[in-house]
C-alpha positions in Angstrom: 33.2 -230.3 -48.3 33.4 -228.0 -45.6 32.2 -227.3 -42.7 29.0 -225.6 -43.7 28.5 -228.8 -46.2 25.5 -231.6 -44.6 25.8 -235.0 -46.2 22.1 -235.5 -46.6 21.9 -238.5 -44.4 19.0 -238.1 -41.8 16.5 -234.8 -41.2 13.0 -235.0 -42.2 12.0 -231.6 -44.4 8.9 -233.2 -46.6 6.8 -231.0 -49.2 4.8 -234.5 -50.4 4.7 -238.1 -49.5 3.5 -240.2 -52.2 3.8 -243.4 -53.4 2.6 -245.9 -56.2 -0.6 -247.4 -54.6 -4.0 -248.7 -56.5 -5.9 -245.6 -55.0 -3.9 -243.5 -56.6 -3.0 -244.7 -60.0 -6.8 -245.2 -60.7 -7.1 -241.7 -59.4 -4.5 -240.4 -62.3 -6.2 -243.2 -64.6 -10.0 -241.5 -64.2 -8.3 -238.0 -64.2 -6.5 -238.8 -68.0 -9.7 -239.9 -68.9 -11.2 -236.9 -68.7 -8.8 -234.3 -68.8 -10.9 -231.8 -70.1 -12.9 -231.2 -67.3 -9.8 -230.8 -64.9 -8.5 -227.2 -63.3 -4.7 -225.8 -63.7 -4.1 -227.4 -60.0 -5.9 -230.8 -60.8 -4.1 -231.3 -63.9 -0.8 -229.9 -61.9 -1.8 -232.5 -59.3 -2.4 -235.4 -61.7 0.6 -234.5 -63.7 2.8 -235.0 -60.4 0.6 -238.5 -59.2 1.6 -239.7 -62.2 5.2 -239.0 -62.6 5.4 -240.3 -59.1 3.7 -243.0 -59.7 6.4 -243.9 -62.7 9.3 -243.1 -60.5 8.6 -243.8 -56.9 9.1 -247.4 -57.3 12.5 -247.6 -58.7 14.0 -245.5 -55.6 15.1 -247.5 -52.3 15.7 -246.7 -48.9 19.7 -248.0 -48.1 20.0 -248.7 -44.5 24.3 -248.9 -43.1 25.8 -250.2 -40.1 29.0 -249.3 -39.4 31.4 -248.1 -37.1 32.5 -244.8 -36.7 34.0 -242.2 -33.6 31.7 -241.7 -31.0 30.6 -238.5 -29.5 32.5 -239.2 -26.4 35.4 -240.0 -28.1 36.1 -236.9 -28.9 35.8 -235.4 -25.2 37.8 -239.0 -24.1 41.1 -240.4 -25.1 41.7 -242.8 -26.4 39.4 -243.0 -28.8 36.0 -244.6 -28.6 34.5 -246.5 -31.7 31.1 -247.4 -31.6 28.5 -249.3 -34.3 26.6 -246.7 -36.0 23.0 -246.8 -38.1 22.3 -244.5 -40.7 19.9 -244.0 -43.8 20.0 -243.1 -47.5 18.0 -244.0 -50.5 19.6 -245.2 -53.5 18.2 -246.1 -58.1 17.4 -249.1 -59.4 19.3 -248.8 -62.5 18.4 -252.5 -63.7 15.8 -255.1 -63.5 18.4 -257.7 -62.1 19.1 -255.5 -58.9 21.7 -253.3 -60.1 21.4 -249.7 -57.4 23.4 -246.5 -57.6 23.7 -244.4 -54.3 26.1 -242.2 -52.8 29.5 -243.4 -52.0 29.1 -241.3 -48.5 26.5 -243.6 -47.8 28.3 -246.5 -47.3 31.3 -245.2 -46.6 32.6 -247.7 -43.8 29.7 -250.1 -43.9 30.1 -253.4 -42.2 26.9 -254.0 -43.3 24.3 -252.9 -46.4 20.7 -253.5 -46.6 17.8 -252.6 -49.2 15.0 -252.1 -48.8 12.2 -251.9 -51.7 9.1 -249.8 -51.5 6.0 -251.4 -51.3 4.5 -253.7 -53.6 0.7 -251.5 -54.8 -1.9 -253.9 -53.9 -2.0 -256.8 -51.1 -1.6 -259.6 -53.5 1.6 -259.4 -54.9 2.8 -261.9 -57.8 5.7 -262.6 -59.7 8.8 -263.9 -58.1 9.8 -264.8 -54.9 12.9 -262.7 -55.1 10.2 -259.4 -56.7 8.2 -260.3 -53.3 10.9 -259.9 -50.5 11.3 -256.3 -49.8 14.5 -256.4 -47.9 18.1 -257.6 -49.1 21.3 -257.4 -48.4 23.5 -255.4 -50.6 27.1 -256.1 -52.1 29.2 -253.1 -52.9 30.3 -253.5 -56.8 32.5 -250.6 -56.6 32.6 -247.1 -55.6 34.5 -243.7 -56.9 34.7 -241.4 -54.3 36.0 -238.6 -56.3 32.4 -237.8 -57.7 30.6 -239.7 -54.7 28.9 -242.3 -56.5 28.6 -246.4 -55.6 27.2 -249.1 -57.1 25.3 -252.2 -55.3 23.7 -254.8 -56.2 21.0 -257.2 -54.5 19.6 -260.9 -55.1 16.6 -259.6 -57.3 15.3 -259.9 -60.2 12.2 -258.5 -62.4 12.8 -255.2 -60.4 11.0 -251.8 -61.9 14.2 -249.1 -62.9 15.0 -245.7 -63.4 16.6 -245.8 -67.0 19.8 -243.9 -67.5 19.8 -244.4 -71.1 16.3 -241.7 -70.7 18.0 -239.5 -68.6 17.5 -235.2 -69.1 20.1 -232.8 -69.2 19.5 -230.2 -66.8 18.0 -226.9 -67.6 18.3 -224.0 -65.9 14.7 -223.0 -64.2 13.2 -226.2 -65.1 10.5 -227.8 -62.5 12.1 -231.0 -60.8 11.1 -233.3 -57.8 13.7 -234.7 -55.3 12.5 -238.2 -54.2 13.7 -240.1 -51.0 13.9 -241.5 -47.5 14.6 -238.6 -45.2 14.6 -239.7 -41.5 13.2 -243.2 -43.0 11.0 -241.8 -44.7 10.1 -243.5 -47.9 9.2 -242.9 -51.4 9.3 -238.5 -50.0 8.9 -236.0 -52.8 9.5 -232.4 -52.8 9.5 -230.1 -55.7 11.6 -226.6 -56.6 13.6 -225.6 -60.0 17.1 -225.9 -60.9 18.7 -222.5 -59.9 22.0 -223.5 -61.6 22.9 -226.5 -64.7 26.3 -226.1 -63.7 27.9 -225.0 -61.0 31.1 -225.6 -59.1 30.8 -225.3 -55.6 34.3 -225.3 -54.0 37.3 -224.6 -55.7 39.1 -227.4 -54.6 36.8 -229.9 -55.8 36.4 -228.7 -60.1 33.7 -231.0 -60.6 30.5 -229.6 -61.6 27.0 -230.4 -59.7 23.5 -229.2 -60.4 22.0 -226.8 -58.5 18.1 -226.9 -56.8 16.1 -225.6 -54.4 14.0 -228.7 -54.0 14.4 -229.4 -50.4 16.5 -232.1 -50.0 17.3 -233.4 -46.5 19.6 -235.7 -44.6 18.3 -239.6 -46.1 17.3 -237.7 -49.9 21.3 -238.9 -50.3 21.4 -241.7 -53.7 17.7 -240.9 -54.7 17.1 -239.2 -58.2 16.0 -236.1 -59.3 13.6 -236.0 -62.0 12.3 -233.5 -64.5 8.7 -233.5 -65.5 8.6 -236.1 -67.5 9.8 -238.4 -64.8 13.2 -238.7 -66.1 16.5 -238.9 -64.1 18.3 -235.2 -64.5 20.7 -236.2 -61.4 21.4 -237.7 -58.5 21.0 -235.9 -54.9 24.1 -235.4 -53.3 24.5 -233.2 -50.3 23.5 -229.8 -49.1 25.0 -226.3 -48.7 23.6 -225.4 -45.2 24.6 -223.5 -41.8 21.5 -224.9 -39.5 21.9 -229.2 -41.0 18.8 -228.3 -42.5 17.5 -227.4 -46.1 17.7 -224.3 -47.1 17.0 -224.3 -50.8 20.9 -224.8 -51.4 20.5 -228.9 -53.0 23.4 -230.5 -55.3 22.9 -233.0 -57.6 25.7 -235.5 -59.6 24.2 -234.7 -63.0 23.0 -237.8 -64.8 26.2 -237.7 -67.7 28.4 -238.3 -64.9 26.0 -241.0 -63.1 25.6 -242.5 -66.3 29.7 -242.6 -67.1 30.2 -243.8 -63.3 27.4 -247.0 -63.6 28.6 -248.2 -67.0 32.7 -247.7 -65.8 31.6 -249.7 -62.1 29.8 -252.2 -63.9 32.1 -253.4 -66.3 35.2 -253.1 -64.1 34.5 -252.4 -60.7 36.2 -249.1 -61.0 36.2 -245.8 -63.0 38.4 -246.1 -65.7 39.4 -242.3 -67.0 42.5 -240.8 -69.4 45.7 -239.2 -69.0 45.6 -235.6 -71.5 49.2 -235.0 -70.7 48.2 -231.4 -70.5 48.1 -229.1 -67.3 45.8 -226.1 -67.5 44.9 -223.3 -65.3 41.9 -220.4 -65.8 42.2 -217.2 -67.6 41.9 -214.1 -66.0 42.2 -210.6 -67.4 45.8 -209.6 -66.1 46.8 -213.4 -67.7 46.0 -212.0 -70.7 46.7 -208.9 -70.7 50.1 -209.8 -69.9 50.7 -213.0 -72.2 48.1 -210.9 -75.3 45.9 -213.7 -75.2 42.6 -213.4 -77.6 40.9 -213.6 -74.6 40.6 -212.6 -71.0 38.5 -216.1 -70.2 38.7 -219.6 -71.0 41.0 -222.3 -69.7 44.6 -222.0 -70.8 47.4 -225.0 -71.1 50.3 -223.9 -68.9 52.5 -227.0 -69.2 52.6 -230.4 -71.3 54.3 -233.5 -69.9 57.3 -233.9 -72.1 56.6 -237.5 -72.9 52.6 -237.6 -72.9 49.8 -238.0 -75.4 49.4 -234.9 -75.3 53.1 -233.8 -76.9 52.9 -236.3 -79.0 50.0 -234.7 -80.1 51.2 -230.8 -80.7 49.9 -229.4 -78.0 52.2 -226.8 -76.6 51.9 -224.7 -73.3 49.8 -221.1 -74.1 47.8 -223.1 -76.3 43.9 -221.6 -75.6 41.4 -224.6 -75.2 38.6 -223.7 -77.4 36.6 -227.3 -77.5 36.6 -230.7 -75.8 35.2 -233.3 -78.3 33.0 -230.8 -79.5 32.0 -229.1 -76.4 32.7 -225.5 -75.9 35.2 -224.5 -72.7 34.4 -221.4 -70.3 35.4 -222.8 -67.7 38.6 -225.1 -66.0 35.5 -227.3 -64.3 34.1 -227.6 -67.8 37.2 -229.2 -68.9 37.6 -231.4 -66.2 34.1 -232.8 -66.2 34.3 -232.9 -70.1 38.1 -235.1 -69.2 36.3 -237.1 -66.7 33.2 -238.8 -68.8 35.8 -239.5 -71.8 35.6 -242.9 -72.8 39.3 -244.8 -72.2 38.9 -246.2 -75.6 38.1 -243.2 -78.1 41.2 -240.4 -79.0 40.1 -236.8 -77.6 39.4 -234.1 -80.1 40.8 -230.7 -78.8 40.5 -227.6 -80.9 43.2 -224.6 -79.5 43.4 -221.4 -80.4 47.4 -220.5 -80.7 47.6 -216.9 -82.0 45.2 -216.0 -84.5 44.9 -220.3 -85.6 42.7 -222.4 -84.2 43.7 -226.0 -84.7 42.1 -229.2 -84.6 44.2 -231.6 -82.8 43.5 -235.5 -82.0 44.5 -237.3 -78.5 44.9 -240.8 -78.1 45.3 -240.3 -74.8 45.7 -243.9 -72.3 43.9 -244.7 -69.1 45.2 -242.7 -65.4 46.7 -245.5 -63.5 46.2 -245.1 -59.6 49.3 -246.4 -57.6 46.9 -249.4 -56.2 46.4 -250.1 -60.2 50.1 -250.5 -60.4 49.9 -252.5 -57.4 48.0 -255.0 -59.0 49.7 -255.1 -62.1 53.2 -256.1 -59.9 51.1 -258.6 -58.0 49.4 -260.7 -60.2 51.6 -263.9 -60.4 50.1 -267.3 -59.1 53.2 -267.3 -56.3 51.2 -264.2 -54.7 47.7 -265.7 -54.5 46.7 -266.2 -50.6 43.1 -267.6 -51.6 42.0 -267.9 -47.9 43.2 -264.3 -47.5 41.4 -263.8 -50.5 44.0 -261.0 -51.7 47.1 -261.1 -54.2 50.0 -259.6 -52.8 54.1 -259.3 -53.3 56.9 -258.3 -51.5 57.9 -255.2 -51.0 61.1 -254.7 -53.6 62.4 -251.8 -55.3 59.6 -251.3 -57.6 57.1 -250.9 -55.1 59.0 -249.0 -52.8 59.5 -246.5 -56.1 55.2 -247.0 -56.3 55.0 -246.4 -52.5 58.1 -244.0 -51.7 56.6 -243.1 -48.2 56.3 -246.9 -46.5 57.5 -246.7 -42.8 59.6 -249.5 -43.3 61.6 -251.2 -46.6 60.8 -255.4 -45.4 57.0 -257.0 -45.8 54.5 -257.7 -47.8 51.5 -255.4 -49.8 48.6 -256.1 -50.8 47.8 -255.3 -54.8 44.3 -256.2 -55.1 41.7 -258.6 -53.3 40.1 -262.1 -54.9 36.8 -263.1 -55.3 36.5 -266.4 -53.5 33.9 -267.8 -51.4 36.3 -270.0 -49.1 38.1 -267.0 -47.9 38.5 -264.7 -44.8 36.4 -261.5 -44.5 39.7 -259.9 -43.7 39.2 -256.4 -44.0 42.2 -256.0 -46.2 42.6 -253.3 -49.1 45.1 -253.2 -52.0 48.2 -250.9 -50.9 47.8 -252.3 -47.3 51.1 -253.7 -46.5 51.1 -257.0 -43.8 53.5 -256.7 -40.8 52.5 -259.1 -38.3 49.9 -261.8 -37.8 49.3 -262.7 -34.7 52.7 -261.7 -33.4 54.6 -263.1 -35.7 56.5 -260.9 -37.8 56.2 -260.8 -41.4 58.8 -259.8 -43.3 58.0 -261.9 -46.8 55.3 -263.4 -48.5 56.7 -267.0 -47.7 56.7 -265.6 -44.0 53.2 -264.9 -44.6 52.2 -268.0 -46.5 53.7 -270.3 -43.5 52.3 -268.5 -40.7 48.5 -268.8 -43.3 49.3 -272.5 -43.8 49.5 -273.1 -40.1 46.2 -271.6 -39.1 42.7 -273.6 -38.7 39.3 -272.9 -39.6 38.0 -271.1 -37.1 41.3 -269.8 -35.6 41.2 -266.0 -34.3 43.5 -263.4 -36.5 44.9 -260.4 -35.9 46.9 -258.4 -38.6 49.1 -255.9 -38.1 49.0 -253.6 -41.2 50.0 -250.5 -42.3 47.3 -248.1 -44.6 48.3 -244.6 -45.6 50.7 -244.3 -43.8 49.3 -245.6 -40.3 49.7 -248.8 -38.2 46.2 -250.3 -37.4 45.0 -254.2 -36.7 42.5 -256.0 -38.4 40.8 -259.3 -36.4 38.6 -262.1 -38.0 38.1 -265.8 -37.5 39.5 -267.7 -40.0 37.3 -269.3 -42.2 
């Protein structure tokens, strides 16, 4: 985003503060009861009390600590990195703790706590686990592409926000933004949604819901809902030249939440396909000068010779007329429409190509990432470091052709991390490559496993690795 772009992370701009206590529910419980007797503005009232009341507790405030550049640092050199606290709010999407947020929210956490609303009433009961308000958080995964992450906590028995409810987004619809701007929970505010679709910059295609339902630094991860209290999206960030709101919210609409929770859950990442098929936008002069059928639409320029989507019969100047049955204006259409695709299920593409329009069927495989290539090389038992708690390889001629831009041909990558409870909190990331630990210079994994074997439990680390490009150290204590 750019420079006039606020993650919503930490201003206070608050229409309504509500929240699901016994005063209030019997309030909406009498009011029901007698309905008839009610105003325009007491049944507008009740109407809101009680989609709050249905809502508010399934939305969380996510406190992060992290480090980050100081304000110095940028007046100093060298640098100056300091621990940071900041706020967000985040949807309980299942009883057993499961919580979507934003993926700028924890962005570089060392550390992720939740924290539930309050329990309505001074005697709770249930479990201990529904009691606790406060828990630390495990990242499942994250997709920073769309901005979404998914945690979960120790909890069980907690009330939810379903996604399998969730609204599509109309255009001058009444919704509510609810979350924990400057800390403060279970905040409401209420607008319309000025746009169902719209692309905000043209480098990022993907499309976002539009509202001017303030939504402030904190809102970030909570939901907006429609009037029936279901999810429609999930607040994102803010268009806005002062930090503040002004009526320019975006939302993740709740297709693409939904599509990111099921993809995170099941594998920890979001699995997508690979059409084959390059495209661009039509604009008059395009078809004017190529006598197109029509001066709008996405257009395929180019087909990859040995893709799906060849093999298919799609062919360049082929008009996209409809993505499994959805109609295509627009080149962000398309690549929302390619983006909630399920891996497992052939596209249907209908293209006009002259005066014919043709129905043609894609089985088209998943996108690999080079860090999923990375773990397909590494996955012998020979590169298991268990108290590293990563698989790794050395660097040969395959990954070199994977990673053509390393700053140096000898060492050791990482190609994914383990789950293991004996092992290091290293730090380490799949594509990191190992150069030294603790001064000694690795050059092959059984460099690396000797200089491992030799260490003790509680023995001080520090790696020398290189990420993107960059050399950086990583310390721990050895567990």
């Amino acid at each position: 985003m750019n420079r006039f772009f606020w993650r919503a992370m930490l201003w206070p701009v608050l229409l309504l503060t509500c929240g699901a206590t016994q005063a209030q529910t019997r309030a909406v419980q009498a009011a029901e009861r007698d309905s008839s007797s009610l105003s325009v503005l007491q049944k507008l009232n009740v109407g809101i009390s009680r989609i709050m009341a249905r809502v508010s507790p399934a939305v969380v405030q996510i406190r992060v600590t992290g480090l980050n550049l100081s304000e110095d640092s940028q007046r100093t050199d060298p640098a100056v990195v300091e621990r940071q606290h900041s706020l967000g709010s985040g949807i309980i999407v299942d009883p057993a703790g499961y919580i979507l947020t934003n993926e700028h929210v924890i962005h570089g956490a060392l550390r992720v706590r939740v924290l539930l609303p309050p329990i309505a009433g001074a005697h709770p009961t249930g479990t201990d686990s529904a009691r606790r308000r406060i828990f630390d958080a495990k990242v499942i995964g994250s997709q920073p592409d769309v901005d979404l992450a998914l945690l979960k906590i120790e909890a069980t028995g907690l009330p939810v926000l379903s996604l399998e409810q969730a609204s599509q987004a109309q255009q001058g619809e009444i919704v509510f933004a609810v979350g924990s701007p400057e800390g403060l929970a279970s905040s409401v505010t209420m607008g319309v949604i000025s746009a169902a679709e719209r692309q905000v910059e043209n480098a990022f295609p993907m499309m976002f819901i539009q509202t001017d339902a303030p939504i402030n630094p904190g809102n970030s991860g909570g939901p907006l809902v429609d009037a029936e209290g279901s999810l429609v999206g999930l607040n994102a960030f803010i268009m806005s030249r002062s930090g503040g709101s002004e009526g320019l919210g975006f939302a993740i609409p709740a297709a693409t939440v939904r599509f990111v929770y099921e993809s995170l859950r099941k594998y920890g990442r979001v699995r997508k396909i690979e059409t084959g098929i390059h495209t661009q936008p039509i604009t008059p002069d395009l078809a004017a000068g190529l006598s197109l059928s029509r001066d709008w639409g996405v257009i395929i320029a180019d087909v990859d010779p040995n893709g799906a989507a060849r093999t298919a019969g799609v062919e360049p100047g082929d008009i996209i007329d409809t993505f499994d049955g959805h109609p295509i204006y627009t080149l962000p259409e398309l690549i929302t429409s390619v983006f909630v695709h399920p891996v497992d299920q052939p596209v249907l593409l209908k293209v006009l190509r002259g005066d014919r329009l043709l129905t043609l069927e894609i089985h088209a495989p998943e996108a690999t990432r080079s860090t999923d290539r990375l773990s397909e090389l590494a996955t012998s038992d020979k590169g298991v470091l268990r108290r590293l708690g990563i698989v790794c390889a050395d660097i040969d001629e395959k990954i070199r052709a994977i990673m053509p831009h390393l700053r140096s041909g000898a060492g050791v990558v990482v190609g994914a991390r383990i789950q293991n409870a004996t092992s290091a909190e290293t730090g380490l990331k799949a594509g990191d490559v190992i150069r030294t630990l603790n001064l000694t210079r690795i050059d092959s994994l059984e460099t690396l496993k000797k200089a491992v074997h030799a260490l003790k439990g509680g023995d001080a680390v520090a790696l020398q690795i290189e990420r993107e490009g960059k050399l950086s150290y990583l310390s721990f204590e050895m567990e």
